[in-house]
MARLO-843686 format. One line per 3 residues: number of its first residue (from 1); their letters; for each residue x, y, z of C-alpha. Coordinates in pm, whole numbers, plus 50000, padded with zeros to 5 digits. Layout:
<sites>
NUM = a = X Y Z ~ ...
</sites>
This chain:
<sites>
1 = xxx = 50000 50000 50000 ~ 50105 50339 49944 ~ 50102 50595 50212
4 = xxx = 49869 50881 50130 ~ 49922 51251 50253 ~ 49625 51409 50438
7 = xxx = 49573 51589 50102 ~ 49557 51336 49905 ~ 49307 51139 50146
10 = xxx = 49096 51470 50134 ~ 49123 51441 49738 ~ 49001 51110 49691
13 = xxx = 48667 51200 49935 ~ 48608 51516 49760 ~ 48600 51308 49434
16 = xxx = 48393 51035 49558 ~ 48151 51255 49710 ~ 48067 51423 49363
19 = xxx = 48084 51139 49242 ~ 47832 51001 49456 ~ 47626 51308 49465
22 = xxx = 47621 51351 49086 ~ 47670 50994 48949 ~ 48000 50891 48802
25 = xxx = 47902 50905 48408 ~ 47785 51278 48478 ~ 48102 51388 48657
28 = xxx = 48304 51264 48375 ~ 48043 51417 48148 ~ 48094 51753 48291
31 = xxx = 48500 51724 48347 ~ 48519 51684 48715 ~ 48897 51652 48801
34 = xxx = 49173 51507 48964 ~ 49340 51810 48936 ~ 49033 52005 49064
37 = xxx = 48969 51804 49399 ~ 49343 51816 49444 ~ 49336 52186 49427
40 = xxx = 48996 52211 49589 ~ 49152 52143 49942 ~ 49408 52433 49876
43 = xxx = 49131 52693 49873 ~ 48925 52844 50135 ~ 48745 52634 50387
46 = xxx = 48447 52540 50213 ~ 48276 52334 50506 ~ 47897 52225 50408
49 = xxx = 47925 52410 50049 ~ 48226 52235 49946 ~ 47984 51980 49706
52 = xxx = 47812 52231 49568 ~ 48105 52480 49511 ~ 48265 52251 49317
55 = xxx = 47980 52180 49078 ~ 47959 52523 49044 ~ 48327 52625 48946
58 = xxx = 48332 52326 48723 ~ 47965 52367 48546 ~ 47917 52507 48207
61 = xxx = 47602 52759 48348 ~ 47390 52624 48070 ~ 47436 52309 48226
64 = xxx = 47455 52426 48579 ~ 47130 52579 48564 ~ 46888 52283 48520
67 = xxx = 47137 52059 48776 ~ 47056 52381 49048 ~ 46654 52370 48939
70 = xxx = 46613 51997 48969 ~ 46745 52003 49315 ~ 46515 52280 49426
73 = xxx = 46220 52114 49279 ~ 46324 51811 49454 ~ 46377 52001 49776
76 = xxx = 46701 51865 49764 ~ 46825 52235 49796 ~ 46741 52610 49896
79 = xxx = 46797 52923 49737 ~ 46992 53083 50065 ~ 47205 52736 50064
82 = xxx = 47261 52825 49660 ~ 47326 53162 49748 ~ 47600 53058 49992
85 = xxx = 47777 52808 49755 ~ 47820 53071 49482 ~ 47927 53330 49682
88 = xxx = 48223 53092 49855 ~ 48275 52967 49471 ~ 48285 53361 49356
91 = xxx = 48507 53405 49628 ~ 48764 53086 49540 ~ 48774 53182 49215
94 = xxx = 48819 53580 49210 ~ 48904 53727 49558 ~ 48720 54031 49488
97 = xxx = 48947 54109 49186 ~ 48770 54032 48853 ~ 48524 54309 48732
100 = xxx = 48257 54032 48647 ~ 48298 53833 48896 ~ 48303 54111 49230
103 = xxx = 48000 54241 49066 ~ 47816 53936 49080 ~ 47932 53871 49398
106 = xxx = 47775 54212 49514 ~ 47468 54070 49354 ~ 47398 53761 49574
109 = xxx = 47209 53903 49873 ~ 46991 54138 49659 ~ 46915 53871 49464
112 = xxx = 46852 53629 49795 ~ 46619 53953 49903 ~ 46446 53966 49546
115 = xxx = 46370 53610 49575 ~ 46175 53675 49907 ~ 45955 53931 49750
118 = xxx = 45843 53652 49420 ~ 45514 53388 49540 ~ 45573 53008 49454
121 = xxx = 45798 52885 49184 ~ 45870 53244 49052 ~ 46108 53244 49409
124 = xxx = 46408 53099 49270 ~ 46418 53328 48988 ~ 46663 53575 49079
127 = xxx = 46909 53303 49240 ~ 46924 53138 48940 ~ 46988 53450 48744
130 = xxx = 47287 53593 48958 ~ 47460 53209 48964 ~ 47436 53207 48591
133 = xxx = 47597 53512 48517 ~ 47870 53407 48770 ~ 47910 53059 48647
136 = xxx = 47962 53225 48288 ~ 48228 53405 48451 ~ 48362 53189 48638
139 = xxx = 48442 52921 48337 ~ 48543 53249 48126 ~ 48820 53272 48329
142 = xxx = 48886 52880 48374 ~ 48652 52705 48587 ~ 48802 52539 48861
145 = xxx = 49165 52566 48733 ~ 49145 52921 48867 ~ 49194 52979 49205
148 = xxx = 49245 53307 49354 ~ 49182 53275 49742 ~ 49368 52956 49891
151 = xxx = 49396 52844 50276 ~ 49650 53027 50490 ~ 49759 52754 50727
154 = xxx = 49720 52902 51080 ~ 50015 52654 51196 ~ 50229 52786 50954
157 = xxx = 50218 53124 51048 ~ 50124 53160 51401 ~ 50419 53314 51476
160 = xxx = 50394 53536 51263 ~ 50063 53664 51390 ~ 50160 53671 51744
163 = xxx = 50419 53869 51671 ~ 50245 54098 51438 ~ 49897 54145 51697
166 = xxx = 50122 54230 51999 ~ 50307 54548 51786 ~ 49953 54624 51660
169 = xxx = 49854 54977 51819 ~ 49588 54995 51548 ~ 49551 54703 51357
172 = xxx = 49339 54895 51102 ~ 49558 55150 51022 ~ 49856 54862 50968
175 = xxx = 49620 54679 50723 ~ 49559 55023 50550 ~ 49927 55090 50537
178 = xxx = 49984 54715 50412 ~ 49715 54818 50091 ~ 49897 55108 50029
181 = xxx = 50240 54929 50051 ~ 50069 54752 49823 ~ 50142 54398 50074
184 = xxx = 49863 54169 50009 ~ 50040 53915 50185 ~ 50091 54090 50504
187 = xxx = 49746 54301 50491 ~ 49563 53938 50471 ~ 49808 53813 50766
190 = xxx = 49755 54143 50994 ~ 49344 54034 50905 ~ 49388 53742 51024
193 = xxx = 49492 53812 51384 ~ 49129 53955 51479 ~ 49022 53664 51605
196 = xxx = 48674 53503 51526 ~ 48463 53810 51536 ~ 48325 53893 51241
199 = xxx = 48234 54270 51335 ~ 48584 54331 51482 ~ 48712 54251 51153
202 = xxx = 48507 54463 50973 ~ 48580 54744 51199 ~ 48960 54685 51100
205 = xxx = 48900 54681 50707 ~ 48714 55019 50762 ~ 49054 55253 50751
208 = xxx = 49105 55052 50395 ~ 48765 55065 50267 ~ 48791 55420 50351
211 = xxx = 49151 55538 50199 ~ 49006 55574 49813 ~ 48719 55640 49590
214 = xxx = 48570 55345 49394 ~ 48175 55255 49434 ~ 48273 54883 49402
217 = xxx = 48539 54911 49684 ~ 48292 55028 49902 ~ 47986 54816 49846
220 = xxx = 48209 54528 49816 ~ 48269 54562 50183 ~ 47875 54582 50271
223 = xxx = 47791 54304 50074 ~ 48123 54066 50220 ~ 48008 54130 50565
226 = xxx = 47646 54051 50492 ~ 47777 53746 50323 ~ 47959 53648 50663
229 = xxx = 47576 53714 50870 ~ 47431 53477 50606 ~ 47719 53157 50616
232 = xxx = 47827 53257 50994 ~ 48150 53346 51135 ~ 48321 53030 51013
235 = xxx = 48346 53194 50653 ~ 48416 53534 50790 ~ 48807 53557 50718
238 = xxx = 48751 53423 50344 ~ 48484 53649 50231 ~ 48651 53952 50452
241 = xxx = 48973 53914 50234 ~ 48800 53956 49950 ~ 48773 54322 50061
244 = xxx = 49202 54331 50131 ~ 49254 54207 49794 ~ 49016 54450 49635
247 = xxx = 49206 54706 49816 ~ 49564 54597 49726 ~ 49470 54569 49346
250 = xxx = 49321 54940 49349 ~ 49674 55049 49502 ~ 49887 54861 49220
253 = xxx = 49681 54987 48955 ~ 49712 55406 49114 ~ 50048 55300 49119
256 = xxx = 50126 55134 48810 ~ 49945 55421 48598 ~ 50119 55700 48807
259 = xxx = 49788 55830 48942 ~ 49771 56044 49262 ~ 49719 55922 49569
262 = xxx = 49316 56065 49677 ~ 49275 56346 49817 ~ 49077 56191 50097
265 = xxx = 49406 56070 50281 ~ 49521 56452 50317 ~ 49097 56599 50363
268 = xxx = 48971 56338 50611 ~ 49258 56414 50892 ~ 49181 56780 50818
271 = xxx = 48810 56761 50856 ~ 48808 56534 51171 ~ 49074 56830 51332
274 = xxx = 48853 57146 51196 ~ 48540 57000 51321 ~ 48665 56822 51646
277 = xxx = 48517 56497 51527 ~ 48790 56225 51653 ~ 48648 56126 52018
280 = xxx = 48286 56270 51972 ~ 47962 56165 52049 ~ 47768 56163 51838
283 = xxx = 47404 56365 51836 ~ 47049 56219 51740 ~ 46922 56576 51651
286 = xxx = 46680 56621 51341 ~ 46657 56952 51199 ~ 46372 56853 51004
289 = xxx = 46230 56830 50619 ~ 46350 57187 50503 ~ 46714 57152 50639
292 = xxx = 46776 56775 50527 ~ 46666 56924 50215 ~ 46934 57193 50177
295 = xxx = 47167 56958 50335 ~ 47108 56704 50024 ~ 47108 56984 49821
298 = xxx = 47441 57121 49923 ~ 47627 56795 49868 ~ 47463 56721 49531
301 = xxx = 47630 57072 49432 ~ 47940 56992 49577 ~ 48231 56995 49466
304 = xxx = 48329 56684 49648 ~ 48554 56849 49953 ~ 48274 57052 50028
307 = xxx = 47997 56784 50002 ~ 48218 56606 50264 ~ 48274 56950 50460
310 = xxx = 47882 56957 50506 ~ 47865 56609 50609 ~ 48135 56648 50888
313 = xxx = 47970 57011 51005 ~ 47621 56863 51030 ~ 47773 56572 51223
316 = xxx = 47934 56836 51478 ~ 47626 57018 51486 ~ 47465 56683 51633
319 = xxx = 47253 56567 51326 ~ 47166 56213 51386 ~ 47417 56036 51131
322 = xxx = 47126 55837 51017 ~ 46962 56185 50917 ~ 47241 56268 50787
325 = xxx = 47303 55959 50604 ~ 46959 56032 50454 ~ 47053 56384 50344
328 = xxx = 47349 56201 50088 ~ 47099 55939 49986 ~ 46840 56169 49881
331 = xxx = 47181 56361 49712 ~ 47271 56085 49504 ~ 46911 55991 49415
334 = xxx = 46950 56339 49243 ~ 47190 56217 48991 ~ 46940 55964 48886
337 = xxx = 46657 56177 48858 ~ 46851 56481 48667 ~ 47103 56259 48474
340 = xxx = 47015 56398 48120 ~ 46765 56416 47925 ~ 46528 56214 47641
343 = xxx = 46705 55855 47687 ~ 47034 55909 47853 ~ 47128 55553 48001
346 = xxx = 47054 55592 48334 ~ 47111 55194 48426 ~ 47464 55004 48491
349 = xxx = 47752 55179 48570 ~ 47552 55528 48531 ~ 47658 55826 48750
352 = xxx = 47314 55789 48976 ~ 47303 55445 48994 ~ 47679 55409 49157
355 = xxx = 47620 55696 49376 ~ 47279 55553 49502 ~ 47485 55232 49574
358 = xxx = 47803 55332 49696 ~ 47541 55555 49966 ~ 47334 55281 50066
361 = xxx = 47668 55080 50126 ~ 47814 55359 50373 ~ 47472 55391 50587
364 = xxx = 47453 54999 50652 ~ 47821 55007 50720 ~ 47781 55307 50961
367 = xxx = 47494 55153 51148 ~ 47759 54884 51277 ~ 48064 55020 51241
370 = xxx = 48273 55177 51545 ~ 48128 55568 51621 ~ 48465 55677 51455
373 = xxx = 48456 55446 51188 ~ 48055 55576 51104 ~ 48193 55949 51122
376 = xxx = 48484 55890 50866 ~ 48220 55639 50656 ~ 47989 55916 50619
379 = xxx = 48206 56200 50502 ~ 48361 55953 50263 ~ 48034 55860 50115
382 = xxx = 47902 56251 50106 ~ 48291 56311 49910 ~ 48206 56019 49663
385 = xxx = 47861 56122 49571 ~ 48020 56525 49500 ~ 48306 56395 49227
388 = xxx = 48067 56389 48962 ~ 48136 56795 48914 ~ 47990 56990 48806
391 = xxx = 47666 56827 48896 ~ 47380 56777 48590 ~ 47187 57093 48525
394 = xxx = 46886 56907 48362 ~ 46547 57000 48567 ~ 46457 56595 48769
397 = xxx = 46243 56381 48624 ~ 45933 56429 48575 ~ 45903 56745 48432
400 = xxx = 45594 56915 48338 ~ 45591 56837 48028 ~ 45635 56455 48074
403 = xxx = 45373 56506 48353 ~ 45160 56596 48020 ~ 45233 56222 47874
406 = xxx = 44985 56062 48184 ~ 44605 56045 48105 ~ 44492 55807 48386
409 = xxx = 44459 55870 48748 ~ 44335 55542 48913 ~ 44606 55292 49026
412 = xxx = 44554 55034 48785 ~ 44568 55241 48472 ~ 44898 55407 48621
415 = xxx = 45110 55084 48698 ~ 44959 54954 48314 ~ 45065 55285 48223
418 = xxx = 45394 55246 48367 ~ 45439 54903 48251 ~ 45382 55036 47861
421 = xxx = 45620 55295 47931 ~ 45910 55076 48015 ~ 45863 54832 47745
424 = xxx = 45904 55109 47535 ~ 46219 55235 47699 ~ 46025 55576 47767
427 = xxx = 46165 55703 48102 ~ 45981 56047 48110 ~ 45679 55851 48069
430 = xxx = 45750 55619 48300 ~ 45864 55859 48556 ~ 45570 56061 48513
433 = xxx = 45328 55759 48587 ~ 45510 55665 48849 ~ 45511 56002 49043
436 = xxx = 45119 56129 49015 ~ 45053 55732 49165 ~ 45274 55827 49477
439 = xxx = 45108 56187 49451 ~ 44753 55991 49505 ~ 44855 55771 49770
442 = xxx = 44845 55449 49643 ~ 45049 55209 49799 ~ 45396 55139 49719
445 = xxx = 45365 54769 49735 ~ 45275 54708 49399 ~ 45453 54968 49214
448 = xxx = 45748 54783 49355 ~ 45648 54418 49215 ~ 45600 54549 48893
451 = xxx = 45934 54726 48887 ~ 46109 54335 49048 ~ 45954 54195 48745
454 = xxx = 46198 54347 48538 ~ 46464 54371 48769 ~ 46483 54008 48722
457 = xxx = 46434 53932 48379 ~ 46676 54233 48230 ~ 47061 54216 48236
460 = xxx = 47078 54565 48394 ~ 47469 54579 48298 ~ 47560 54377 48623
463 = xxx = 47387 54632 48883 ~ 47001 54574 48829 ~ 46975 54384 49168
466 = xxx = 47215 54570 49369 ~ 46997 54905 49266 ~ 46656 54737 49334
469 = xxx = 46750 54606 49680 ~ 46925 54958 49736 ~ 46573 55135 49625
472 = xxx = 46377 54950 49848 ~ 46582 54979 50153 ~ 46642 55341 50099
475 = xxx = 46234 55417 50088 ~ 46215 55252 50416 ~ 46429 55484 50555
478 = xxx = 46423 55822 50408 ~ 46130 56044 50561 ~ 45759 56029 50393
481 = xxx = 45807 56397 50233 ~ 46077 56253 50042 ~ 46095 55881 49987
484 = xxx = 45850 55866 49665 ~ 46198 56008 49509 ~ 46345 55682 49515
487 = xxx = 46084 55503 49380 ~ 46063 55743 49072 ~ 46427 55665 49064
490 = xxx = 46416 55284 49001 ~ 46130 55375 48745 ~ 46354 55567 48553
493 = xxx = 46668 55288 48571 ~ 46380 55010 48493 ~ 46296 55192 48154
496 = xxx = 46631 55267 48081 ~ 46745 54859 48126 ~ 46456 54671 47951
499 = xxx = 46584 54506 47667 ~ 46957 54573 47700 ~ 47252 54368 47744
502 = xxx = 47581 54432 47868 ~ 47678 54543 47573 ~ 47376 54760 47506
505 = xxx = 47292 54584 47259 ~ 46845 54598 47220 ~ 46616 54278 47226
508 = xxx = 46779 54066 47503 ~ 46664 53896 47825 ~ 46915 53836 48120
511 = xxx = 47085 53571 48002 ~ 46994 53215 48110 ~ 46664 53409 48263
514 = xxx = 46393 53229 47980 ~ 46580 52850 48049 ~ 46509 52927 48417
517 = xxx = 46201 52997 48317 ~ 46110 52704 48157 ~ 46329 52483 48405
520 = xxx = 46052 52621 48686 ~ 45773 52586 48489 ~ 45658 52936 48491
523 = xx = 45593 53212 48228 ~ 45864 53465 48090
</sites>
């Protein structure tokens, strides 16, 4: 007999369990590995998932998809179980630094959140759509052969951390300084010496997350941590390096292209002396409608060191950071509704749509973030929502004149109105509609199922879900006099997406969406 190495044992399992699980002819049919479950037990710990993760970063997604169906028919499966095993297979694959693939990752919870607002089989809908597009990506970039994020062996370096944790006097600002090195190595190393709380290591990405402008870098962070509520703390180092790597690779590109370093690392210390913000406690004062008005109004205008200049006055002044967090939401909803006019492309990577994200990113954060973490999170978002400068002049949507498009009045005739007007890529219309129904006081409810419809069959250039799920949550928490904003928002985006792809290209569905479709035995 020959001896085996613990890796090799853990080889041969992984192989016969998928082989098991799947049947021998259909591994082989779908070019299950030695060389994958060899490299499998080099990645991340993959605990429960591990089966499924490895059908998905081996799976062709047309041939994923109906595998994933038949085993929620069967019950054999759950969409927040699915939902786990791509975002650990995301993870293995890209940590956090493939375009594609970190936007799909970003997608997994809204789409987990979409799929609890759908009735019957219509609920795995959005699952299935978000695991296509990052099973497509995955095998664009080699399937299983690619791994990005493999185990750090705690024996192997526990030295190394000991040493490291005792010198730390702030272990954030070390795994800042290790991004900006750029050390990947020793940023994920200084990480790992939190211990096994997951909010402790949040609070030590947030001087990273905070050191540079980029909408993904940010929401990246919300989503990972989300992620790490959803599989528990046992995943929490894996998907939190995600965030370290994104970090690193934003460094090496300022650096590689000779860019300047943001002027955020030279403003924030500034700001936090001016406005005797380090140490504070912070107020839960609102000034009420008029002045979180102004306030939103005064960032939107920027430029961007004076959006962040109101954000850190109103903070000394006592504002609740939650009101004030509402004043650059309702700022970056402004983008959407002003940017351009006739059919600008308001969805995807569009100036609104980032903003809106990259906002609703820093107010989760801030609600469990450290008080000096929120305070720094907040003037960072207010900054990122001011760069787009100057700001558009274009009067919001609706105007008067698209006002003039609407006939009907009653709730029915407005959502079919509505529901015209995007098919017909018609955002004034749409807009229009949209706004005289929240003028009447119908209920949002059903504005907002109509508007999930399409946010699950279009492509919506990789941010369709995030901006729903962001839309929704945003309503719930910006004041009555002003919340119907965001709702005419996500109109706007809807019309703008239907019928798009990624490459703008007209007269597509999300891909794999009409095979899921089928697959679950519902209409298109």
């Amino acid at each position: 007999m020959v001896p085996k190495t613990r890796r090799a044992f853990m080889s041969d399992v992984g192989r016969g369990m998928l082989a098991t699980g799947l049947g021998v002819a259909l591994a082989d049919d779908l070019g299950f590995s030695v060389a994958f479950a060899e490299q499998g037990v080099e990645s991340i710990p993959l605990g429960q998932y591990a089966g499924l993760v490895e059908l998905m970063r081996n799976t062709p997604a047309p041939k994923l998809q109906p595998l994933l169906a038949e085993k929620l028919l069967k019950g054999e499966t759950d969409v927040k179980t699915l939902i786990g095993a791509g975002a650990l297979a995301n993870a293995v694959t890209f940590g956090g630094c493939d375009y594609v693939g970190f936007h799909t990752a970003m997608a997994m919870l809204p789409s987990l959140e979409m799929s609890g607002r759908l009735d019957g089989a219509r609920k795995p809908l959005p699952v299935l759509k978000v695991l296509y597009r990052n099973a497509q990506q995955i095998q664009n970039v080699g399937g299983a052969s690619k791994t990005t994020l493999r185990a750090i062996h705690e024996a192997e370096h526990a030295a190394e951390h000991a040493a490291e944790h005792a010198s730390a006097a702030d272990l954030g600002t070390q795994i800042r300084d290790a991004c900006r090195k750029p050390d990947v190595d020793l940023a994920e190393r200084l990480l790992a010496t939190v211990g096994d709380s997951p909010r402790d290591a949040f609070n030590a990405l947030q001087p990273a997350m905070q050191d540079d402008l980029n909408v993904h870098r940010f929401v990246l962070a919300h989503r990972a941590y989300g992620l790490v509520n959803l599989l528990g703390k046992d995943y929490s180092y894996s998907l939190l390096r995600q965030c370290v790597r994104f970090c690193v690779d934003q460094e090496r590109d300022r650096v590689r292209h000779n860019y300047p370093e943001s002027p955020l690392r030279a403003l924030m210390p500034k700001l936090l002396d001016q406005y005797k913000l380090a140490g504070k406690s912070l107020g839960n004062r609102d000034p009420g409608d008029e002045a979180v008005d102004q306030l939103s109004e005064a960032i939107y205008k920027g430029p961007n060191q004076r959006s962040a200049e109101a954000v850190a006055a109103a903070l000394a002044e006592g504002i609740d950071p939650e009101v004030v967090g509402e004043a650059i939401s309702l700022a970056a909803n402004r983008y959407v509704l002003r940017q351009g006019a006739g059919n600008w492309r308001t969805h995807g990577d569009a100036a609104g749509v980032h903003s809106s994200d990259a906002t609703n990113a820093w107010r989760n954060m801030a609600r469990v973030a450290e008080t000096r973490h929120a305070v720094t999170g907040l003037i960072v978002a207010a900054y990122h929502v001011g760069v787009q400068s100057p700001p558009f002049n274009t009067p919001p949507y609706p105007t008067d004149e698209h006002r003039a498009l609407v006939k009907v009045q009653d709730a029915p005739g407005l959502l079919a109105e509505t529901d015209d007007a995007i098919r017909h890529n018609d955002q004034p219309r749409a807009t229009a509609a949209i706004q005289v129904y929240g003028e009447r006081g119908y209920e949002v409810e059903p504005v907002l199922a109509l508007l999930l419809k399409y946010a699950v069959s279009e492509d919506g250039r990789l941010h369709g879900e995030k901006y729903y799920n962001t839309v929704c949550e945003e309503y719930r928490t910006t004041r009555p006099a002003f919340r119907w904003r965001q709702v005419v928002a996500l109109a706007r985006v809807t019309a703008s997406a239907y019928g798009y792809n990624r490459e703008d290209k007209h007269g597509f569905r999300a891909a794999g969406y009409e095979e899921a479709c089928k697959l679950l035995g519902v209409e298109s």
